[in-house]
N, C-alpha and C positions, 0 to 999 in steps of 0.2 A: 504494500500500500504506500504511494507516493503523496506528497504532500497536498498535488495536486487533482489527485483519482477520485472521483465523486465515489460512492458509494452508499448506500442503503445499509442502515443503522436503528433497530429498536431501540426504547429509551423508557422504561419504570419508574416512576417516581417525578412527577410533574410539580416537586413542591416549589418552595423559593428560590432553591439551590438549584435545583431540575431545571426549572423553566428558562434560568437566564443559560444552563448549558448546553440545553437544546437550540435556542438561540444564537449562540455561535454555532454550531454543527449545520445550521441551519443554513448562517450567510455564506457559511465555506462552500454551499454548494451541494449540501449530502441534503438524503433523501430520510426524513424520520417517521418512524413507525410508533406511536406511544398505547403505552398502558392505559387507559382510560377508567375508572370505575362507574361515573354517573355521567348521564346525557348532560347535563351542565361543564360537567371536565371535557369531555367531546368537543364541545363548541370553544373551550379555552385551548387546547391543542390546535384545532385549526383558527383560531385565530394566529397562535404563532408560525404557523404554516405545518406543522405536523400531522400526519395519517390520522385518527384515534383507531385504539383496536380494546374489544373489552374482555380479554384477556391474556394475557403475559404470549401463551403459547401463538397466538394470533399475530400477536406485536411481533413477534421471533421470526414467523415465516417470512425467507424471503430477506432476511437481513444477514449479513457478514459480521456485525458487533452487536454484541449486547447491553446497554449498560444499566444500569442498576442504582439508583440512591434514594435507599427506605432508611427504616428507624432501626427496626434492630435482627437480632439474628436470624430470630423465627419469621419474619417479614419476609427476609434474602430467601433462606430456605423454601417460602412459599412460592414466591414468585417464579421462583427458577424448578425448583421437583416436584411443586405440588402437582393436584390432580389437573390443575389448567396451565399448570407452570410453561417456564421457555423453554423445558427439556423436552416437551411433546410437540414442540413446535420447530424445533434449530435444527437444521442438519448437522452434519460432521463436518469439522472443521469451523465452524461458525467460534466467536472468544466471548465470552460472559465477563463485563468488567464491572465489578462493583465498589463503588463510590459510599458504602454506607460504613458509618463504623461498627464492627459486629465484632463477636469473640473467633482469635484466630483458630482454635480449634473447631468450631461450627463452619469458619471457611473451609479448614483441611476436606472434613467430610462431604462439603457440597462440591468440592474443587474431582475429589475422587468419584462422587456420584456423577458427573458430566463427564467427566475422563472417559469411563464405562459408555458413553455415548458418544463417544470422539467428539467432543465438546472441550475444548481450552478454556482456562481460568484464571483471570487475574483478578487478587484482589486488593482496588485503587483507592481508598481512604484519603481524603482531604483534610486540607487544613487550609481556614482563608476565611470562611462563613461566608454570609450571602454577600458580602461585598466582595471576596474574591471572586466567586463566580461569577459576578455581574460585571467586573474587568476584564474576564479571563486572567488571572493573576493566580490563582491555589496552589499551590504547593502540592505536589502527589505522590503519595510511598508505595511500592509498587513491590507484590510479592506473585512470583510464578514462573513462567518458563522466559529468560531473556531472549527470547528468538520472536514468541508470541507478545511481547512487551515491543521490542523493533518494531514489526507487523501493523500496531496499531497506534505506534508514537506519534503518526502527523495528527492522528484523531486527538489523542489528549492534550496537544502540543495547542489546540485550538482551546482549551479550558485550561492550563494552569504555565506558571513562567519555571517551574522547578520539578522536574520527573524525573527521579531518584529510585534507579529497583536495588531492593533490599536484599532479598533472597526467593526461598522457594517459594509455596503458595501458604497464606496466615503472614510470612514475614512483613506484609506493607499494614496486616492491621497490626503486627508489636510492635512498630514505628509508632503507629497513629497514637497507640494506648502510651506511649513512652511520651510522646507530642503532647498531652490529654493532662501526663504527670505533670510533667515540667510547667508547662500552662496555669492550671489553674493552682497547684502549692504557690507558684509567683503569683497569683490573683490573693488569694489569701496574708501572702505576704504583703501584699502591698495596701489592702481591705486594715489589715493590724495596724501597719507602719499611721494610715491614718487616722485609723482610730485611738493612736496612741497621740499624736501629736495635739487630735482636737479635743481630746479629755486632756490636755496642759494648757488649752488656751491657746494656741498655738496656730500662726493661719497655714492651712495644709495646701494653700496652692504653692504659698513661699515657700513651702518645706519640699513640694511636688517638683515647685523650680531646681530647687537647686541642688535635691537626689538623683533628678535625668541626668544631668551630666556627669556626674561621678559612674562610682565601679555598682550603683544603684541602678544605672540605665538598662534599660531593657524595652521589647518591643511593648511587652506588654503594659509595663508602666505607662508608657504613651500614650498606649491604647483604653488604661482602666483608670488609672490614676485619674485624669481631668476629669472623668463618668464620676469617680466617688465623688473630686473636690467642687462639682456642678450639680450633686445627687439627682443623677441623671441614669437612672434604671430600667432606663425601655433599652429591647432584648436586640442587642448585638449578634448575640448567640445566645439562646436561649438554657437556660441555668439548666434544667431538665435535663437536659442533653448531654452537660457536662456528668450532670448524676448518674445518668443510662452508663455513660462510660467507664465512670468511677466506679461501679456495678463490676464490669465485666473484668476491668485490670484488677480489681478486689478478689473476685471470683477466682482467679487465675493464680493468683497469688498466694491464695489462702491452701489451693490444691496443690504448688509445689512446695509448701513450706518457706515459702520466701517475705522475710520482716520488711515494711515499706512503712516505718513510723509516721511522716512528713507526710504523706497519701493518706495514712488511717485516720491521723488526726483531722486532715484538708477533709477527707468524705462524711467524719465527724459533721462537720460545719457545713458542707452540702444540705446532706439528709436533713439539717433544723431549718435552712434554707425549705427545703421542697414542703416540710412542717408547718412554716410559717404561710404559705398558698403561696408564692416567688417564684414558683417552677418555670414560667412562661417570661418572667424579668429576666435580665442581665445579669449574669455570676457576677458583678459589680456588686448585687446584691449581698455580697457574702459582707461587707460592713454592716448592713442592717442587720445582721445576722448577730456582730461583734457590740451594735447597739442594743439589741433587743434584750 
């Protein structure tokens, strides 16, 4: 697949993220076939210029990529084996890419379950939220066969400025969930740092100023720091989200015997986050969390 070779491409999951990536896919010249649930989503598909098709297997026929970006495991799972899944729909040779964040051993098994169908798997987890996709800017960690990751790089290469293969297939979601850590423990640190400053009286943009430059700088400071110091908690990325994943690298963790105090403590303050109704706010929200 050359950078320039049109091609027909199914596409799952029409949410925020979805629609602006269809959209590129779209101006490049390719043909999309989407997942559709309700005659209302039908009509938003073609308004972006997309097929609708109402179900996965439907969406599948007739496409050379697949891609994928739901909520959680058993979502991937369904779309792609269930009884209407893309697996009943995709010939051999066709690649399954999914963009969702899930637990890498539920990719292993759906990666082997399509194998068995001469079905390719990669699985392409992001990082960027809806303002990446809406640039084509995201960042993608990329676990599966590096030949089939080649094959379909001008496609991803139209959604993200960074496409990084990891290893085999699960390796692009233990990136994600590794991206997931590092991310929100710095959210949380940075939720404390102000909440320490403005329980002393202290003004937190001054303190905000003049910890970005220092060994304090960080993207995400940039990115959360003026959210706390504007308390400005409409959803970036939706706090939720961050939970579902906290969930799975918890899950994972807890089955190899492996201690992650800095994550345990951080999903602490999640969970009273989701407690409090915040699910759908900004992990910004995790101050409110240190107020409440």
């Amino acid at each position: 697949m050359t950078a320039t070779q049109s091609t027909t491409v199914a596409f799952i999951g029409l949410g925020a993220m979805g629609s602006h990536m269809v959209r590129h896919l779209l101006a490049a010249g390719h043909t999309v076939r989407a997942f559709v649930r309700r005659p209302e989503a039908a009509e938003a598909a073609r308004a972006l210029g997309a097929e609708p098709f109402f179900t996965p297997a439907e969406a599948a026929r007739g496409a050379s990529v697949v891609f994928t970006n739901v909520t959680s495991s058993e979502d991937v799972r369904e779309v792609l084996l269930g009884e209407s899944g893309v697996i009943h729909g995709a010939a051999p040779g066709t690649v399954c890419v999914d963009h969702s964040t899930i637990s890498p051993i539920v990719t292993r098994e759906i990666a082997t379950a399509l194998a068995a169908r001469g079905i390719e798997a990669l699985d392409c987890p992001v990082s960027g939220g809806t303002a990446g996709a809406e640039a084509a800017t995201l960042t993608i960690m990329v676990g599966g066969k590096p030949d089939v990751l080649e094959n379909v790089r001008p496609l991803l290469a139209l959604l993200g400025k960074s496409i990084t293969y990891i290893g085999g297939n699960g390796a692009g979601q233990v990136a994600k969930l590794c991206n997931q850590i590092v991310q929100v423990v710095n959210i949380e640190g940075i939720a404390e740092a102000m909440h320490f400053a403005a329980a002393q009286q202290v003004d937190t943009g001054r303190v905000l100023q003049a910890i970005s430059t220092g060994f304090a700088g960080s993207r995400m400071l940039d990115l959360m720091g003026p959210k706390m110091v504007e308390r400005d908690f409409a959803a970036g990325i939706e706090a939720r989200l961050h939970d579902k994943d906290f969930g799975l690298a918890q899950d994972i963790a807890q089955e190899i015997g492996l201690k992650l105090p800095a994550m345990q403590a951080t999903s602490t303050q999640l969970q009273s986050l989701m407690e409090h109704g915040w699910g759908k706010d900004d992990t910004s929200s995790l101050l409110r969390v240190l107020e409440s």
